[in-house]
C-alpha positions as CSV (number, residue, x, y, z in Angstrom):
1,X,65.2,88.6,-36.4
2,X,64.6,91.7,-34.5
3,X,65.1,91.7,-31.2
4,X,63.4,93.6,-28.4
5,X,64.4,96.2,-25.5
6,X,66.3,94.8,-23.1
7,X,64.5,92.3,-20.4
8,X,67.7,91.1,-18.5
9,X,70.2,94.4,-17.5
10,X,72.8,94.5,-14.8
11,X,75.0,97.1,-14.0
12,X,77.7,97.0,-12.2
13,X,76.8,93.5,-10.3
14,X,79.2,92.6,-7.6
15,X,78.8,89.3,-5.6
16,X,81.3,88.8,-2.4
17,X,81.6,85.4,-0.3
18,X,83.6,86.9,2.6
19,X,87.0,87.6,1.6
20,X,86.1,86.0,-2.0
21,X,84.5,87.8,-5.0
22,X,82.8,85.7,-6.9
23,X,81.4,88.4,-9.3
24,X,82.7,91.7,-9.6
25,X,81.4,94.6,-11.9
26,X,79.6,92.5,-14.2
27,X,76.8,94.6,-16.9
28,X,75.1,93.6,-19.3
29,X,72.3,94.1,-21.6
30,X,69.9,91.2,-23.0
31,X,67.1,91.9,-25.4
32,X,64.3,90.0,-25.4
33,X,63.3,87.8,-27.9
34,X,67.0,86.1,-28.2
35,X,68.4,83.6,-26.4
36,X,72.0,84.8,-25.0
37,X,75.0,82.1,-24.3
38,X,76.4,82.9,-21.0
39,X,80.1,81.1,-21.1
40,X,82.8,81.1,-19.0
41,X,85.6,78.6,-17.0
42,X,84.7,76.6,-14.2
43,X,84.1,78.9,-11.4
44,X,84.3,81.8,-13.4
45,X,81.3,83.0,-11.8
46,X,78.1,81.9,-13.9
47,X,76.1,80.2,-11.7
48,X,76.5,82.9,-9.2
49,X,75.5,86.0,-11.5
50,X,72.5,83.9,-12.6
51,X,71.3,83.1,-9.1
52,X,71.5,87.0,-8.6
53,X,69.2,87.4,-11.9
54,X,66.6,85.5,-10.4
55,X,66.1,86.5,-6.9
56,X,67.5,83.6,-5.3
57,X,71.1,85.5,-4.4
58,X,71.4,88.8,-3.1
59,X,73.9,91.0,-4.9
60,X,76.7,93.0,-2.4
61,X,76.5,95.5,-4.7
62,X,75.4,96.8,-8.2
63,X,71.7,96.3,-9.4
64,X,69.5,94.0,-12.1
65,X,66.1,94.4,-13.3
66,X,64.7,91.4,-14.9
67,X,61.4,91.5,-17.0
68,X,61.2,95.0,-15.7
69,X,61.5,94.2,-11.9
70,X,64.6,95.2,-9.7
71,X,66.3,92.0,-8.3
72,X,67.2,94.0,-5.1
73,X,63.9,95.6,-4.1
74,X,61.3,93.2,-5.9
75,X,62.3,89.4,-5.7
76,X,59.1,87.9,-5.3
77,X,58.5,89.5,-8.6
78,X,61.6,88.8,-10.5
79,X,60.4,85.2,-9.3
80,X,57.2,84.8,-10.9
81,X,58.4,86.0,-14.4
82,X,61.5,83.8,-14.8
83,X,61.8,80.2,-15.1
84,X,65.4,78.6,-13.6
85,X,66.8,75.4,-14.5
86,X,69.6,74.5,-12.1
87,X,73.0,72.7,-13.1
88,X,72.0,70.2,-10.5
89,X,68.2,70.9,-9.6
90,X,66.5,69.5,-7.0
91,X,63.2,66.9,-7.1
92,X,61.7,66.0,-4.1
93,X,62.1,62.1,-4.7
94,X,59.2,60.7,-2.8
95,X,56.4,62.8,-5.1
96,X,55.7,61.3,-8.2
97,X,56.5,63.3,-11.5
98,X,52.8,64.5,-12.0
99,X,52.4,65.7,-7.8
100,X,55.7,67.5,-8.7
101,X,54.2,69.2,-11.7
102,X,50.9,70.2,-9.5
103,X,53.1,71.9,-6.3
104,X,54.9,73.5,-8.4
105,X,52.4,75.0,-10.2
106,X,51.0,76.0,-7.2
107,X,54.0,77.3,-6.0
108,X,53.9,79.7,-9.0
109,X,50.6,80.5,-8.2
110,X,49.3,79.1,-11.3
111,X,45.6,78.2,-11.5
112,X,44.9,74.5,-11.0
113,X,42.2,74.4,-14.3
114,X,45.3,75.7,-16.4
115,X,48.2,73.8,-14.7
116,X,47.1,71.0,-15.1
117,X,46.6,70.7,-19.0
118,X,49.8,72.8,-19.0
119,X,51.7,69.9,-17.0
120,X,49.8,67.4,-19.6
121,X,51.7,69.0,-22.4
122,X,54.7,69.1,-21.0
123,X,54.6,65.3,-20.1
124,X,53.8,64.8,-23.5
125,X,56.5,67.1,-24.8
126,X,59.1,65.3,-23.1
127,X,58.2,61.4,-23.6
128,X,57.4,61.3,-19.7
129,X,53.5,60.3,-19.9
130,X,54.6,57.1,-19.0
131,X,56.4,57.8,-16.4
132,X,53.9,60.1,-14.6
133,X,53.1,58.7,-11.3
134,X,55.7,57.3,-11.1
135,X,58.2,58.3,-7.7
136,X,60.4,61.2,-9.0
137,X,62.9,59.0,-7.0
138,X,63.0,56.0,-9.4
139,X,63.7,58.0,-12.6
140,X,67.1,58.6,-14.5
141,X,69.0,61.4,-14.6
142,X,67.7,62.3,-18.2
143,X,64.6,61.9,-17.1
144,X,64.8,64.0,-14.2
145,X,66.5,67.3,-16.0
146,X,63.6,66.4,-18.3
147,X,61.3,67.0,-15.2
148,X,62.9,70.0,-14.2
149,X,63.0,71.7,-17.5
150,X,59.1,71.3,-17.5
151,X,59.0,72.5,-14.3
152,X,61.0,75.7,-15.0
153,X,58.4,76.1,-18.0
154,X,55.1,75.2,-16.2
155,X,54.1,79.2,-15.3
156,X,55.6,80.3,-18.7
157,X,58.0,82.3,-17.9
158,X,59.2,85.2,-20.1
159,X,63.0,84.9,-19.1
160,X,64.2,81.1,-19.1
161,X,67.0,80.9,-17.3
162,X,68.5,77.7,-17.9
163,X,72.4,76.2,-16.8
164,X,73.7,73.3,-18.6
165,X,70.3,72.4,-19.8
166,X,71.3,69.0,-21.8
167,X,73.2,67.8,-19.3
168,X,72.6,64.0,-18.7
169,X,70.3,63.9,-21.7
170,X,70.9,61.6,-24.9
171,X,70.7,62.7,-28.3
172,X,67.2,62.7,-29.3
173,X,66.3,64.2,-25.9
174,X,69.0,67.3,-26.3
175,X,67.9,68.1,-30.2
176,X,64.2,68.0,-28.5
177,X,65.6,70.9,-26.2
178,X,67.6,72.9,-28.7
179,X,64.6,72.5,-30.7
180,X,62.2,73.8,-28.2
181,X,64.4,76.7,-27.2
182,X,64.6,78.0,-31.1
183,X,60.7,77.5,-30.8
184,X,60.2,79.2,-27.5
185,X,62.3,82.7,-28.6
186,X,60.1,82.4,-31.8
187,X,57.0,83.1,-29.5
188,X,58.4,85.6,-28.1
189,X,60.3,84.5,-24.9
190,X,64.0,85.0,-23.5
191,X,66.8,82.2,-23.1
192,X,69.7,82.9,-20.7
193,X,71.7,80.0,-21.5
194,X,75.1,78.4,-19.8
195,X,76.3,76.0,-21.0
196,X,79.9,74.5,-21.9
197,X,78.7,72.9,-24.5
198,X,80.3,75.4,-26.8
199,X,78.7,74.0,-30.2
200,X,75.3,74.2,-29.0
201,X,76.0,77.8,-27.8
202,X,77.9,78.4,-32.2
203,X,74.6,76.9,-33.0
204,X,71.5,78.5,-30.7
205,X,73.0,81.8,-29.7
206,X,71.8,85.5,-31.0
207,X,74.7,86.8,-28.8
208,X,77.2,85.7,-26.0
209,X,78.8,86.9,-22.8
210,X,82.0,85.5,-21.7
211,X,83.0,85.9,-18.0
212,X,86.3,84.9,-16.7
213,X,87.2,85.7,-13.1
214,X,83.9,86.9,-11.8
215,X,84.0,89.7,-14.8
216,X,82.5,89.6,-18.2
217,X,85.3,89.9,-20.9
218,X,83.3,90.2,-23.8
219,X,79.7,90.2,-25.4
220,X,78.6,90.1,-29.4
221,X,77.9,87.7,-31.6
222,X,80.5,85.2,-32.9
223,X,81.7,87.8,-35.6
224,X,82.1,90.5,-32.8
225,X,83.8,88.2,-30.5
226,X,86.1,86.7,-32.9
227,X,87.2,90.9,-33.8
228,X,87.6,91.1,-29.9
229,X,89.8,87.9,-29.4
230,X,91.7,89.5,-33.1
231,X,91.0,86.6,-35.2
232,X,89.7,86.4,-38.4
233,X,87.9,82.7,-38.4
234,X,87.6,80.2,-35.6
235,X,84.9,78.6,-34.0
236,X,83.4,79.7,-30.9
237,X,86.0,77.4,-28.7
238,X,88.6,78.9,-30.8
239,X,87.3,82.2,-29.5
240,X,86.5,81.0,-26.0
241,X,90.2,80.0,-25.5
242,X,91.4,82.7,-26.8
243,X,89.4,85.4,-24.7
244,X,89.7,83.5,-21.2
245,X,93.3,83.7,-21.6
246,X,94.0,79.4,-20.9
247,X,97.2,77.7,-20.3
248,X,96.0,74.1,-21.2
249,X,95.8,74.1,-25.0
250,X,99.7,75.3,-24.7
251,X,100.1,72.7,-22.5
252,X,98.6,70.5,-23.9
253,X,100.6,70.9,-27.3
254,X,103.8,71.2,-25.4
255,X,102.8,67.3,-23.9
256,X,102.4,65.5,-27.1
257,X,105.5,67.6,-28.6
258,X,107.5,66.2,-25.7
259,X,105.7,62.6,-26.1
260,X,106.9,62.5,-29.3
């Protein structure tokens, strides 16, 4: 597949909480047309650099441009061409699903004659007709990252950025997912994914960035990472491991060695 000039780029992207640097240095490149894994450790700085990507965090230093727009200078921008799925997003319980559809359409400034077949779809897409009007409040978890992936998708983004996007979701509903993302970067669109489930990443993934300790410590495709972390097979968790530099598989071994 050939892949397009770069729609995601950040160069030297620093992110500072007082005394504590969350993110420090970080560049990359993403083309578009691919959707790119974005791995790292728990609080390794992910969430962070992808609330800088899209406008919602402001960097201490460094710059992004995303879909052509400068994070810094042009937020409002950045915002209307990206779509963000949360770890944890937020619903307002008390609208039903199809009132949260509408606002945010019009939050996204989407007209109502096209959101609301758009919102149709989307329903439909994601077994929620059903559930509708009902209060955002009395659905499941599944069904609510459901609702928040539509959402996300509503004002058709070219740059999805989406973090742990099968979380809470059984099965059926995370192969409908993977599915859609393989279909929407055949149309032509961008996936920014974090996730840490590592096989979905081996299996959707043009390209990955790994970030350990608020810097990114390697970016290619499996081959190229697994030549960077020296080995000459492994899976991607192999190469994860290896590359973020963990303790716990060592301790883990050195546990049931000692259990024996």
């Amino acid at each position: 597949m050939a892949l397009g000039s770069p729609i995601v780029q950040a160069t030297g992207l620093t992110k500072q909480f007082g005394k504590l640097t969350a993110v420090r240095d970080l560049s990359l490149l993403v083309p578009a047309g691919e959707v790119f894994g974005f791995l790292g450790p728990n609080g390794a700085g992910k969430t962070t650099t992808i609330r800088m990507l899209t406008g919602l965090v402001r960097p201490t230093s460094g710059s992004a441009y995303v879909a052509g727009f400068d994070v810094l200078r042009e937020p409002r921008e950045v915002k209307r061409r990206v779509g963000y799925l949360a770890e944890t997003p937020y619903l307002y319980p008390k609208l039903s699903g199809r009132e949260f559809l509408h606002f945010m359409g019009g939050l996204y400034e989407v007209p109502a004659d096209q959101a609301r077949p758009r919102a149709e779809r989307l329903f439909g897409l994601f077994e929620l007709v059903d559930k509708a009007d009902q209060l955002v409040e009395s659905y499941s978890h599944g069904m609510r990252q459901k609702l928040a992936l539509a959402a996300a998708m509503l004002h058709e983004p070219p740059v999805l950025f989406l973090d742990e996007p099968t979380s809470g979701l059984d099965p059926r509903a995370a192969r409908l997912v993977k599915d859609l993302l393989v279909g929407l970067v055949a149309r032509g669109h961008t996936v920014f994914l974090s996730t840490h489930v590592l096989e979905i990443a081996e299996q959707l993934c043009h390209r990955v960035g790994i970030i350990h300790q608020g810097q990114i410590v390697a970016t290619g495709t499996l081959e190229e990472l697994r030549q960077q972390a020296q080995r000459e097979a492994g899976s991607l968790e192999d190469v994860f491991l290896q590359l973020t530099g963990g303790s716990e598989e060592r301790e883990l071994a050195a546990y049931l060695r000692d259990s024996d």
